[in-house]
N, C-alpha and C positions, 0 to 999 in steps of 0.2 A: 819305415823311414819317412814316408810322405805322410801319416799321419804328423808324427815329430817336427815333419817341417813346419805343416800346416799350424802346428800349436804355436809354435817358434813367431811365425809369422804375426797372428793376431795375439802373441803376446806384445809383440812389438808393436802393434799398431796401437794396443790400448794404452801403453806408454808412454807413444807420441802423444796420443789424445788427451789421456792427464795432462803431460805437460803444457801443450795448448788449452785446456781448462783454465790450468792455474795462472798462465798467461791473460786471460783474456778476464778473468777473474780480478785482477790484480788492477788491468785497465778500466774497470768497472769500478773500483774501489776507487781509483783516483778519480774519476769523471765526478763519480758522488763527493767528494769532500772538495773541490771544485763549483759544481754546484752550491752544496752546503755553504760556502764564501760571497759568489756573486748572488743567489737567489733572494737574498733580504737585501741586498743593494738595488739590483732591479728590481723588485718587488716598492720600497719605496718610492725611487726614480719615476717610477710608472704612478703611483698615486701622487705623489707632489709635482708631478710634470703636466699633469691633466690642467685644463682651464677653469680650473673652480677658483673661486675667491676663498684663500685659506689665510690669507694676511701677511704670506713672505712676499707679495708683492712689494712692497713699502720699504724693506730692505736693500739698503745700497752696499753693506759690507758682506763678503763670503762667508760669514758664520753661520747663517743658515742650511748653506749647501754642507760644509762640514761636518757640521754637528749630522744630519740626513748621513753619511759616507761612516760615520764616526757609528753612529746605532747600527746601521748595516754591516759593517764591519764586525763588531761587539755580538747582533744576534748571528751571523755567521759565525762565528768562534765558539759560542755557546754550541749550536748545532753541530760541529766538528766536535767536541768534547762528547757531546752526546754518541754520535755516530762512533767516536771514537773507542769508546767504554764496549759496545757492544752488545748483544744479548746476554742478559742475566739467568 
């Protein structure tokens, strides 16, 4: 009988422990497509925010920051798509 418990026991525990895998697994999944979204928004923000002379100085209307927001957003989706497909 204390064997059968014992089994019983760490059946159950490897049970919980999947289930907290696939938990934790799932939050991991979301962080990355997340990521995937903002990482080419910061990633330009960071180079067109630097003090270099790139010639958006000159600009007084918000189209330039858009269009920036506008590709960031476009190659985040592209990367979501990709992530999204998975391993072939």
């Amino acid at each position: 009988d204390a064997k059968n418990a014992l089994d019983y026991v760490v059946a159950r525990q490897a049970e919980e422990q999947a289930r907290v895998s696939a938990r934790i697994e799932m939050s991991s999944h979301r962080l990355n497509l997340l990521i995937a979204y903002f990482f080419p928004i910061a990633t330009l923000s960071a180079i067109f925010g630097s003090n270099f002379q790139h010639g958006y100085e000159q600009y007084q209307t918000p189209w330039p920051f858009w269009i920036m927001v506008s590709m960031g957003l476009a190659l985040g989706f592209v990367i979501h798509i990709f992530l999204k497909r998975g391993p072939r």
